[in-house]
C-alpha positions as CSV (number, residue, x, y, z in Angstrom):
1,X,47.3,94.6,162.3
2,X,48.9,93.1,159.5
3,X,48.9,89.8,157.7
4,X,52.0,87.8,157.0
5,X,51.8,88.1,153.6
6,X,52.0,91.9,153.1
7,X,55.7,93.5,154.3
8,X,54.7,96.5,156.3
9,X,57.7,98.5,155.1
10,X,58.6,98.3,151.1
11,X,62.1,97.7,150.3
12,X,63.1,100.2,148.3
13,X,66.2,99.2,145.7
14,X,69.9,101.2,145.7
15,X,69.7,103.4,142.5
16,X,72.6,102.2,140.4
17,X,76.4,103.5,141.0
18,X,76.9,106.4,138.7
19,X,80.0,107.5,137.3
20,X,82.2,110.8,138.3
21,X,81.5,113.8,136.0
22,X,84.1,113.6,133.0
23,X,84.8,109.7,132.8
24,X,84.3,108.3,129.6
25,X,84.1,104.5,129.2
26,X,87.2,103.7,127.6
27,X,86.4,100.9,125.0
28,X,88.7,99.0,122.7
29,X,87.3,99.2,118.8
30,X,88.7,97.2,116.6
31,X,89.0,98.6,112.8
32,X,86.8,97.5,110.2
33,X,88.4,96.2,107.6
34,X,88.4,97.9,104.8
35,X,87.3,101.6,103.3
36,X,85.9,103.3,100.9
37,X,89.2,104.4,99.6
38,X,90.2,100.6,99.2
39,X,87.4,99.4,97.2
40,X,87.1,102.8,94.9
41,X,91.0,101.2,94.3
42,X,89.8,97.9,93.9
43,X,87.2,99.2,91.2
44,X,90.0,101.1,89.4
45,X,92.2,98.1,88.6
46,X,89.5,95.9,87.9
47,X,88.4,98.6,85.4
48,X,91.9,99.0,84.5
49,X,92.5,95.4,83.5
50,X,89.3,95.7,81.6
51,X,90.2,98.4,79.5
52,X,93.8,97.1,78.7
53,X,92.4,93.4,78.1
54,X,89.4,95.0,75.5
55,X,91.7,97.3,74.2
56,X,94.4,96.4,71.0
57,X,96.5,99.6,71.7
58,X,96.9,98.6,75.8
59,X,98.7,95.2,76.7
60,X,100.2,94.1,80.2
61,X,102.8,96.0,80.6
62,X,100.3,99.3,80.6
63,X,98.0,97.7,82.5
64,X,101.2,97.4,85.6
65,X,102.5,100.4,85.0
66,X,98.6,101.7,85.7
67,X,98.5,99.6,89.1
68,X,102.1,100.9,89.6
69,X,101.0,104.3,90.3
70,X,97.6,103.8,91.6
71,X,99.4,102.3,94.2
72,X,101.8,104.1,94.6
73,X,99.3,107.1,95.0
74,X,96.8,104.7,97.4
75,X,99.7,104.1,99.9
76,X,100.6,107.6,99.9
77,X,96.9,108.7,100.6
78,X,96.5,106.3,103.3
79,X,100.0,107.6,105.5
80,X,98.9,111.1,104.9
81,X,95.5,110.7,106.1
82,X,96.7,108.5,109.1
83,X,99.8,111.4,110.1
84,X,97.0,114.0,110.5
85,X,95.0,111.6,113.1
86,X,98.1,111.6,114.8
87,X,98.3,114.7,116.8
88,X,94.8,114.4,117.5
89,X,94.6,111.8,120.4
């Protein structure tokens, strides 16, 4: 006999769905913003404008044509490194 109060059969639970073989969840990630790259620049100028504001030989115009180049090199650095990601995907 049994009681009320004990099932006489457990319920067992559905394992969870699983996924096919070869599907990946496809999430969204947003960049961070920001690199290493970016604040190893950051540091330069600030260094830059540092050396050309201690210095009597440097002025301004030195201390641009500096962040003129650096920049011009950054930008450059960034579009190169981005064009070899590209075929990638």
């Amino acid at each position: 006999m049994s009681t009320p109060d004990q099932p006489t059969q457990q319920q067992a639970t559905p394992p969870p769905p699983s996924r096919p073989t070869g599907m990946t969840i496809d999430v969204a990630r947003l960049p961070i913003p920001g690199n290493a790259e970016f604040a190893l620049y950051l540091v330069a100028l600030i260094l830059a404008w540092l050396v050309a504001w201690i210095s009597d030989v440097l002025n301004a115009a030195s201390w641009f044509d500096f962040f003129q180049w650096v920049t011009i090199a950054y930008i450059l650095s960034r579009g190169i490194a981005k064009a070899s990601r590209v075929l990638e995907q």
